[in-house]
PyMOL Python script that loads the backbone (N, CA, C, O; Angstrom):
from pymol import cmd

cmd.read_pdbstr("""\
ATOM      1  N   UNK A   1     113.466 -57.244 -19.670  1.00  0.00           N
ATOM      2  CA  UNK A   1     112.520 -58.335 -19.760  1.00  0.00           C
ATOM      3  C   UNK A   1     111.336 -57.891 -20.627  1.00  0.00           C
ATOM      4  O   UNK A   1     110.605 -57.030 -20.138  1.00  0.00           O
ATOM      5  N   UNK A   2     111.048 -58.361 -21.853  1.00  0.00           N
ATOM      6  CA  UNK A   2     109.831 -58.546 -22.311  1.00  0.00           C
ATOM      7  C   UNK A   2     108.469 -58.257 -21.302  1.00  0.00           C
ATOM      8  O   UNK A   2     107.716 -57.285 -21.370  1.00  0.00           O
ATOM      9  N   UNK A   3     108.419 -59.030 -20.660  1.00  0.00           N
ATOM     10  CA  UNK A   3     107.133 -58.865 -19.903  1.00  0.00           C
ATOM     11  C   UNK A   3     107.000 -57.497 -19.188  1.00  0.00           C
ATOM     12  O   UNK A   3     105.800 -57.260 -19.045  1.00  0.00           O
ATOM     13  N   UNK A   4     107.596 -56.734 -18.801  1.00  0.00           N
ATOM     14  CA  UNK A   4     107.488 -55.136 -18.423  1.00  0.00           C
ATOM     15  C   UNK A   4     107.171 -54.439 -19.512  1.00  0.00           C
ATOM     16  O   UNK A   4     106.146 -53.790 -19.721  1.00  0.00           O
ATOM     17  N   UNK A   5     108.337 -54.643 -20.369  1.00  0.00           N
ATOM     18  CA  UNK A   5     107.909 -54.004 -22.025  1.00  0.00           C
ATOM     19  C   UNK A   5     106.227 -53.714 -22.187  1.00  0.00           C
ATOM     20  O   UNK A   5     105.576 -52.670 -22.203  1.00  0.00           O
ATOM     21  N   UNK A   6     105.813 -55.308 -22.311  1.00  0.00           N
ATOM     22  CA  UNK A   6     104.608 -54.822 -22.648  1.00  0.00           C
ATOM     23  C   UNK A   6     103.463 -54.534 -21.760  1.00  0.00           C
ATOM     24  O   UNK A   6     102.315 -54.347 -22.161  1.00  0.00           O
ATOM     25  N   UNK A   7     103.910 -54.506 -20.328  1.00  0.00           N
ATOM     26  CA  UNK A   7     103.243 -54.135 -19.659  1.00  0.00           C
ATOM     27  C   UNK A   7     103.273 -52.462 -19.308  1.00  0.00           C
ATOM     28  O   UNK A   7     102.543 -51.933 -18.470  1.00  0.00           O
ATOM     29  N   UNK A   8     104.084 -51.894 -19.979  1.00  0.00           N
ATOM     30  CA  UNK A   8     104.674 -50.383 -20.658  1.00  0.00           C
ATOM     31  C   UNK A   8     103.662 -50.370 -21.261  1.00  0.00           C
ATOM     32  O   UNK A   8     102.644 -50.155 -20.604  1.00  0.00           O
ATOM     33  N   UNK A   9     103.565 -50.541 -22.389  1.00  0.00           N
ATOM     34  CA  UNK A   9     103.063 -50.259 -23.258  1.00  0.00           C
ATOM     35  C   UNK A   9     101.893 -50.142 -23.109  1.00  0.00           C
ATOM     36  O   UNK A   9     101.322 -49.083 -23.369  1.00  0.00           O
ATOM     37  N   UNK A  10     101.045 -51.593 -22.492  1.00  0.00           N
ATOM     38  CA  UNK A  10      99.596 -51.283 -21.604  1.00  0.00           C
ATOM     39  C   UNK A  10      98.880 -50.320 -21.405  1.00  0.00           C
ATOM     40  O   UNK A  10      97.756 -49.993 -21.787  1.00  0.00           O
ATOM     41  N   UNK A  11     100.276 -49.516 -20.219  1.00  0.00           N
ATOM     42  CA  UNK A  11      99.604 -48.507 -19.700  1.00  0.00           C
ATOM     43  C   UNK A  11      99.757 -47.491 -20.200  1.00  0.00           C
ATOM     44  O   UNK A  11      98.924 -46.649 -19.864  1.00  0.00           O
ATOM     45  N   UNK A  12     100.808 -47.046 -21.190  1.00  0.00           N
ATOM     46  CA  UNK A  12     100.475 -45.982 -21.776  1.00  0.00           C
ATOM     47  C   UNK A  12      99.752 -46.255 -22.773  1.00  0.00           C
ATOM     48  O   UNK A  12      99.725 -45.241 -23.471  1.00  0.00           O
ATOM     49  N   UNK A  13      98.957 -47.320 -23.377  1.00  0.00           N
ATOM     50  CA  UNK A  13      97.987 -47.310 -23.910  1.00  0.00           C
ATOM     51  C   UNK A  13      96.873 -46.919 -23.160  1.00  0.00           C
ATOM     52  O   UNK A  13      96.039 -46.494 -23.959  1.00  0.00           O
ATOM     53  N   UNK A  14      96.401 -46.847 -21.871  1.00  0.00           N
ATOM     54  CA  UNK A  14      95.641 -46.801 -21.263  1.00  0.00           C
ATOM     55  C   UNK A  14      95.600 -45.207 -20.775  1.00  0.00           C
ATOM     56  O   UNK A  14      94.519 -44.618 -20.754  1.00  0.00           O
ATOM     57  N   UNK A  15      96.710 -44.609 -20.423  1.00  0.00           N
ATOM     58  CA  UNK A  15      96.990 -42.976 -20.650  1.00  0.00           C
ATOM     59  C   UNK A  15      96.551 -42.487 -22.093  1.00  0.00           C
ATOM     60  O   UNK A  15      96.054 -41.373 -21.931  1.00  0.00           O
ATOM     61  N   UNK A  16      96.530 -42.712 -22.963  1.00  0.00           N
ATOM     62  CA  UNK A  16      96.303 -42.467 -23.838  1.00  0.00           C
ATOM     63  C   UNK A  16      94.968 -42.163 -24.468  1.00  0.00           C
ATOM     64  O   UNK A  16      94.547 -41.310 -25.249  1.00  0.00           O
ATOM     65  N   UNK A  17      94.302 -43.542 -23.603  1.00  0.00           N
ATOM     66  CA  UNK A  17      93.067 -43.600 -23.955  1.00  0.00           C
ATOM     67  C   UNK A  17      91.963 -42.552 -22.843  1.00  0.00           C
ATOM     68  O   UNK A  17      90.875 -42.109 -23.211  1.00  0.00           O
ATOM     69  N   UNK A  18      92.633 -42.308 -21.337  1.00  0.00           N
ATOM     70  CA  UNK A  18      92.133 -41.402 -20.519  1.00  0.00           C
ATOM     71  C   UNK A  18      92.757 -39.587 -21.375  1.00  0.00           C
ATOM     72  O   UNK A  18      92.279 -38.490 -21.087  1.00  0.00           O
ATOM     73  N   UNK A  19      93.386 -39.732 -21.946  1.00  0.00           N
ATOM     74  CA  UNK A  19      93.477 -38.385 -22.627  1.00  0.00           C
ATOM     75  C   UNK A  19      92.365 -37.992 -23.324  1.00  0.00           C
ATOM     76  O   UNK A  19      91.671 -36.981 -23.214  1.00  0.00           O
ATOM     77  N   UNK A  20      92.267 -39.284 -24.326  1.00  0.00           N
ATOM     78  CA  UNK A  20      91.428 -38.917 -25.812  1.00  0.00           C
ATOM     79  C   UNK A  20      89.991 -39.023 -25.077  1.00  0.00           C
ATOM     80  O   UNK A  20      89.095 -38.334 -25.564  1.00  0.00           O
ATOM     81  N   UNK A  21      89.729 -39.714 -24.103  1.00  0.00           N
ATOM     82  CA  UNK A  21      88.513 -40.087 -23.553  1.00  0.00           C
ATOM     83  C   UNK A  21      87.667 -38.577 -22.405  1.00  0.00           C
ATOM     84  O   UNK A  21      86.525 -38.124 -22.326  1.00  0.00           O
ATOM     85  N   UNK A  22      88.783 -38.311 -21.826  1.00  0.00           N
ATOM     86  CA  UNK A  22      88.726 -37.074 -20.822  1.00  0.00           C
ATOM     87  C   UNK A  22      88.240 -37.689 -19.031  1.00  0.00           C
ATOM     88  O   UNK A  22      87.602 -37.097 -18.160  1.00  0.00           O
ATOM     89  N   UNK A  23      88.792 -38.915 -19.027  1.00  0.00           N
ATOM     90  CA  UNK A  23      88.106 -39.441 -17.522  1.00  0.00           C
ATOM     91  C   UNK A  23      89.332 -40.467 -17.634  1.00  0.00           C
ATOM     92  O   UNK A  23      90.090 -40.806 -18.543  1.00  0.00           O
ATOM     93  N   UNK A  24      89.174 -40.800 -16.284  1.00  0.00           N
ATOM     94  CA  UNK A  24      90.277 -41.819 -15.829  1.00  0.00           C
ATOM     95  C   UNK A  24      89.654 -43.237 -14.502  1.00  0.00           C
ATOM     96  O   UNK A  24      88.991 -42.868 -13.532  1.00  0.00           O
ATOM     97  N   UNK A  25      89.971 -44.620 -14.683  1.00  0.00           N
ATOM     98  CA  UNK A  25      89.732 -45.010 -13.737  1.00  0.00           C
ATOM     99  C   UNK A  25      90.896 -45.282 -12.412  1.00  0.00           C
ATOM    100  O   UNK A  25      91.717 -46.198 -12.461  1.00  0.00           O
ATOM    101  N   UNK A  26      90.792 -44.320 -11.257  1.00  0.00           N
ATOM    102  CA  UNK A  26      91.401 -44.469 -10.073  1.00  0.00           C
ATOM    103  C   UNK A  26      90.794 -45.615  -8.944  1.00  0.00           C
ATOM    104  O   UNK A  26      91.285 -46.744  -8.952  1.00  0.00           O
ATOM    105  N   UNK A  27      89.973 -45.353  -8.213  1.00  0.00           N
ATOM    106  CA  UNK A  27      89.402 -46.096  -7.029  1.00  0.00           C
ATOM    107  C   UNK A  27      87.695 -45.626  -8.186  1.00  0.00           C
ATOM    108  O   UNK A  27      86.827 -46.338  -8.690  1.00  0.00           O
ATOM    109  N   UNK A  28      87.838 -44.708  -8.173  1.00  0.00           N
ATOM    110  CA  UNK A  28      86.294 -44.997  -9.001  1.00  0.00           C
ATOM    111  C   UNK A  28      86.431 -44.255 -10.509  1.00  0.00           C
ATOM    112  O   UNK A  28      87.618 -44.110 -10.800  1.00  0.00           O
ATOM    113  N   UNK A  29      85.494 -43.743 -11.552  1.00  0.00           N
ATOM    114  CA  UNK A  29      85.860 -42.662 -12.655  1.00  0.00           C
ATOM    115  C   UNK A  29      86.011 -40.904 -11.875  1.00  0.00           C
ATOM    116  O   UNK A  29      85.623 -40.237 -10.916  1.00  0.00           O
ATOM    117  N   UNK A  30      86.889 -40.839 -13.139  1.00  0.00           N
ATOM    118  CA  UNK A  30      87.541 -39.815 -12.356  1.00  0.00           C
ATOM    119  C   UNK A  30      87.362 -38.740 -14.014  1.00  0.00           C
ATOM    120  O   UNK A  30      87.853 -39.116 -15.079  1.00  0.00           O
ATOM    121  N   UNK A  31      86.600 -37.472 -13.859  1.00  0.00           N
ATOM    122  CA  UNK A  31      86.362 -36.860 -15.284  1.00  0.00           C
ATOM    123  C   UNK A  31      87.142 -35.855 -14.809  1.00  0.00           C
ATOM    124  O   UNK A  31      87.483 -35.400 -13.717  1.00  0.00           O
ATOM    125  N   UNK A  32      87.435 -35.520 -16.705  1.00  0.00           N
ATOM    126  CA  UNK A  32      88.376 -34.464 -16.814  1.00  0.00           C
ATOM    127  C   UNK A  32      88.215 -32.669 -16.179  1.00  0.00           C
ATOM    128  O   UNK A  32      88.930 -31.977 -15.453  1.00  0.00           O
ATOM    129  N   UNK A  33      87.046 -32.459 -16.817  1.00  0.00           N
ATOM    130  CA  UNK A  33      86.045 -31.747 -16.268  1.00  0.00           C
ATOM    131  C   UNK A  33      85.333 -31.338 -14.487  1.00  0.00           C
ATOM    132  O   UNK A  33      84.947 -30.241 -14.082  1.00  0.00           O
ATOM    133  N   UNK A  34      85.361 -32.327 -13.934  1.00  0.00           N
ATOM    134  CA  UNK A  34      84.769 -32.242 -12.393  1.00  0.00           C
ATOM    135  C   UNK A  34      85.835 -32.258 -12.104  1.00  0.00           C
ATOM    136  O   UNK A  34      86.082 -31.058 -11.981  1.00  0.00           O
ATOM    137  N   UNK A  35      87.080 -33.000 -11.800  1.00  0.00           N
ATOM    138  CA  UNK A  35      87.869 -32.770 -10.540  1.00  0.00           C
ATOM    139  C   UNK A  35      89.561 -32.807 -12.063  1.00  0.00           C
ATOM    140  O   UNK A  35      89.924 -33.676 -12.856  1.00  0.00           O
ATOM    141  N   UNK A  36      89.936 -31.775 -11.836  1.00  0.00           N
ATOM    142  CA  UNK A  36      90.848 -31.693 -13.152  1.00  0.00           C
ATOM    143  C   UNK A  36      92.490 -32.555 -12.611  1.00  0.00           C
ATOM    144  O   UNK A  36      93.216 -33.363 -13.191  1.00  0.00           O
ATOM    145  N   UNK A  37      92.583 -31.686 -10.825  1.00  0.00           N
ATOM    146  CA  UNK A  37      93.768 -31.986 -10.300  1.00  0.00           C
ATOM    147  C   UNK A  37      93.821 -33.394 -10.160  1.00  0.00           C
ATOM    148  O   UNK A  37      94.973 -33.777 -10.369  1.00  0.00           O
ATOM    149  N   UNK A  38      92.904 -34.494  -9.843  1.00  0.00           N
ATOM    150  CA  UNK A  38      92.847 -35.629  -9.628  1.00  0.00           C
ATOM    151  C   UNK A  38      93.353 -36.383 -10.680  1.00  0.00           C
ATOM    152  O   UNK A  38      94.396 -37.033 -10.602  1.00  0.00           O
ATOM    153  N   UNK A  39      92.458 -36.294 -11.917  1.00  0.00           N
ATOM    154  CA  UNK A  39      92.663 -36.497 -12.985  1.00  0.00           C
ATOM    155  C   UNK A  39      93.916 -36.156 -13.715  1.00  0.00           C
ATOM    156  O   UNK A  39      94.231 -36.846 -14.684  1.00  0.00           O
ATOM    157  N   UNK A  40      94.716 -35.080 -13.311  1.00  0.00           N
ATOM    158  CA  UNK A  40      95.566 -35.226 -14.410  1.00  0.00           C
ATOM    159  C   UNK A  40      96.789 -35.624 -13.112  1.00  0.00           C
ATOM    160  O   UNK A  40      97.905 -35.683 -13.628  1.00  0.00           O
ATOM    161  N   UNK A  41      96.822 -35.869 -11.764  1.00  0.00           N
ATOM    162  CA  UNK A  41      97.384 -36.730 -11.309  1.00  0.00           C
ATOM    163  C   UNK A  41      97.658 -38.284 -11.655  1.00  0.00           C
ATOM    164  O   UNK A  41      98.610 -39.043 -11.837  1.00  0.00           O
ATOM    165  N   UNK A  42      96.338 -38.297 -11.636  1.00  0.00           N
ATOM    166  CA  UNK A  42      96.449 -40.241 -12.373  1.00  0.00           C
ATOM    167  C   UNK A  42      96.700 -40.297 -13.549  1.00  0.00           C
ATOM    168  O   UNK A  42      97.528 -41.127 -13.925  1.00  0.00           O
ATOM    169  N   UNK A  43      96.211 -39.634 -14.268  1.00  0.00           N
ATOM    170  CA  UNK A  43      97.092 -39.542 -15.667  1.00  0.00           C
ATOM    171  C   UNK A  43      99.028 -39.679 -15.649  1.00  0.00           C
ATOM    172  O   UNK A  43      99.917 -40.471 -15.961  1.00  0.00           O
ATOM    173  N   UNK A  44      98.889 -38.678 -15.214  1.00  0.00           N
ATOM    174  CA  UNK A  44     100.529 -38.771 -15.254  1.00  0.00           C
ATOM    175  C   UNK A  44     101.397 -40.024 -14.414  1.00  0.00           C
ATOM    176  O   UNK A  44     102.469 -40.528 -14.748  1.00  0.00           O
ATOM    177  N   UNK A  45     100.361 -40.405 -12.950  1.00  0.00           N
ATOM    178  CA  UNK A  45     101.055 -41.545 -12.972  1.00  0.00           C
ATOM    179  C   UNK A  45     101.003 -42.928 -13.656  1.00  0.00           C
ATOM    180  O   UNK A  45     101.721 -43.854 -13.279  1.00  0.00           O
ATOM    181  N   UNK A  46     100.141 -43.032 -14.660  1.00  0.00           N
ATOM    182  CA  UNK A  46      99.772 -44.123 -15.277  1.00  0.00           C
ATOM    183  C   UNK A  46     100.908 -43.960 -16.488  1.00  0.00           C
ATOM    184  O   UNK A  46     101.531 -44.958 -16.850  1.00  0.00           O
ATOM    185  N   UNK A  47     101.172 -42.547 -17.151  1.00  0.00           N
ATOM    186  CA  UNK A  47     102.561 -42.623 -17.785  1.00  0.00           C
ATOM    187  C   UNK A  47     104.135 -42.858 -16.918  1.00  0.00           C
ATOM    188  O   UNK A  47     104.937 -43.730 -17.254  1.00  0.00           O
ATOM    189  N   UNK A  48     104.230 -42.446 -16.425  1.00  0.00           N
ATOM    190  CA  UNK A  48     105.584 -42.244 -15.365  1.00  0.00           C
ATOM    191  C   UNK A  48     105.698 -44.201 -15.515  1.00  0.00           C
ATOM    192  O   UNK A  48     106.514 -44.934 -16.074  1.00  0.00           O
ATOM    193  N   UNK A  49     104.555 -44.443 -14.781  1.00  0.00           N
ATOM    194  CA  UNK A  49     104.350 -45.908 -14.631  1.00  0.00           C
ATOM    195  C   UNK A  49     104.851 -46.584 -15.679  1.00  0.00           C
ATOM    196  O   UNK A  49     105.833 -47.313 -15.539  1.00  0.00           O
ATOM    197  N   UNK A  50     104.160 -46.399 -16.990  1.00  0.00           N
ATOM    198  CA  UNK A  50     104.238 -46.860 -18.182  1.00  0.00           C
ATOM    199  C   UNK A  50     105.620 -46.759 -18.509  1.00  0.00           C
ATOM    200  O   UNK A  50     106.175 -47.857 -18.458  1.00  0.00           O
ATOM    201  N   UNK A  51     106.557 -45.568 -18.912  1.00  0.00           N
ATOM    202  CA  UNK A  51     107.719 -44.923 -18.699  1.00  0.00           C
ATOM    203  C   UNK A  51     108.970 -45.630 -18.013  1.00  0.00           C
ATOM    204  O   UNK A  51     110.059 -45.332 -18.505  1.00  0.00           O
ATOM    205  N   UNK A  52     108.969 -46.567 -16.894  1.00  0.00           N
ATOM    206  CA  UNK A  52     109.620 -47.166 -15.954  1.00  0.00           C
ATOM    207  C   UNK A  52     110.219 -48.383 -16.531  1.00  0.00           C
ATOM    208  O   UNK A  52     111.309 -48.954 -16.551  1.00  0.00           O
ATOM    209  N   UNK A  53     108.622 -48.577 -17.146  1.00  0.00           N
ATOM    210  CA  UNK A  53     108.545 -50.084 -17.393  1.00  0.00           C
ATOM    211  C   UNK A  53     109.350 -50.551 -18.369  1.00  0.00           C
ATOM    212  O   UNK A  53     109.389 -51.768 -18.550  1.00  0.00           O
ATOM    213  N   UNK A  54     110.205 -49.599 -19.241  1.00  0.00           N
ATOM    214  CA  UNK A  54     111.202 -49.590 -20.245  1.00  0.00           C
ATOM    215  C   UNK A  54     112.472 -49.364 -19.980  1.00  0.00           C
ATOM    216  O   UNK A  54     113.394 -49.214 -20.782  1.00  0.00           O
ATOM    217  N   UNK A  55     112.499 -49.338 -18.435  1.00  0.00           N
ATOM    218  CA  UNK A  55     114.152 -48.925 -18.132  1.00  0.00           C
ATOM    219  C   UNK A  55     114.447 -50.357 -17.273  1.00  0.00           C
ATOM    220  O   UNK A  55     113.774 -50.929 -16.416  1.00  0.00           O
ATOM    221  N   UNK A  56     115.570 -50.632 -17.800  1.00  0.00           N
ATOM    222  CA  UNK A  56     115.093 -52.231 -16.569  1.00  0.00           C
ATOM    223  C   UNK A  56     117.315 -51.558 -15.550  1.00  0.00           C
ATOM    224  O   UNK A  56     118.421 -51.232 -15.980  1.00  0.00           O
ATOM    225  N   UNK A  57     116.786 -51.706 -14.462  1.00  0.00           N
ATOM    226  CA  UNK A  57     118.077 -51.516 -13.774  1.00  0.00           C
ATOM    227  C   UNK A  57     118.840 -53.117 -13.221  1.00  0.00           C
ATOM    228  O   UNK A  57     119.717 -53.079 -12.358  1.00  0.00           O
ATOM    229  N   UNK A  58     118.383 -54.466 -13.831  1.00  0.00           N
ATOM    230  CA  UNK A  58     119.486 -55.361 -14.259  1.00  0.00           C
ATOM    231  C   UNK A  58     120.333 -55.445 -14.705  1.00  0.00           C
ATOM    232  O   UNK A  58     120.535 -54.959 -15.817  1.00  0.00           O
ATOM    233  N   UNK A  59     121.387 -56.237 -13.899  1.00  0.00           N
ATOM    234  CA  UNK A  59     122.654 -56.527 -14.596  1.00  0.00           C
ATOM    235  C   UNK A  59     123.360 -56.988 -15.724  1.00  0.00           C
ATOM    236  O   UNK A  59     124.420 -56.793 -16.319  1.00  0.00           O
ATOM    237  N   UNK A  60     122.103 -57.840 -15.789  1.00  0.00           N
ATOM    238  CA  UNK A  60     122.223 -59.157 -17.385  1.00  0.00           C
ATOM    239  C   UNK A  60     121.470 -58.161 -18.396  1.00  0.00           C
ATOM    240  O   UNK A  60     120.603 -57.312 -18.191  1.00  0.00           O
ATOM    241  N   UNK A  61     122.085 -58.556 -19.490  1.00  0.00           N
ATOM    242  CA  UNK A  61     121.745 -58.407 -20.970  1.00  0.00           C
ATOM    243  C   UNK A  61     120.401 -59.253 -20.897  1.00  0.00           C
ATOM    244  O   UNK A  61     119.950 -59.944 -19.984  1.00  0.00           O
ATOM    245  N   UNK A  62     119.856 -58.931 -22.317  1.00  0.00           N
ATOM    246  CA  UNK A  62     118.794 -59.849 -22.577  1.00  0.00           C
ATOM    247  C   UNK A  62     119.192 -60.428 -23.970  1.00  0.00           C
ATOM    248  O   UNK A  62     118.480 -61.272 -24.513  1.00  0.00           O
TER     249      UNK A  62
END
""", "prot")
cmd.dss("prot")
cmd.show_as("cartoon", "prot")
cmd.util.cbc("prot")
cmd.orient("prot")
C-alpha cells in the first residue's frame, strides 16, 4: 500500500533528521550528548519503524 510507503519514508526522514540534528523527540527532547542510550534507542526505533513500513505481509499484489 502506498500509504505505509510514505509513511516509511516520513520516518526515516525524521531519523535522519535526529542524526544530523543530535536530539530526538520521545515523550519530551531527548539530546545526543546528555542521555546517549535513550537517544540512540529512539533513533533506531524510528528506523526499524520506518524499515517495516516497506515490507507489506499481504496477500494481494498492488
Amino acid at each position: 500500500m502506498m500509504f505505509w510507503k510514505i509513511i516509511g519514508v516520513l520516518l526515516l526522514g525524521w531519523a535522519g533528521w535526529d542524526l544530523y540534528h543530535g536530539y530526538t523527540y520521545l515523550y519530551s527532547i531527548v539530546y545526543r550528548d546528555q542521555e546517549p542510550t535513550l537517544y540512540w534507542s529512539g533513533v533506531t526505533v524510528w528506523i526499524l519503524l520506518g524499515i517495516s513500513c516497506f515490507f507489506s505481509w499481504d496477500s494481494k499484489s498492488e
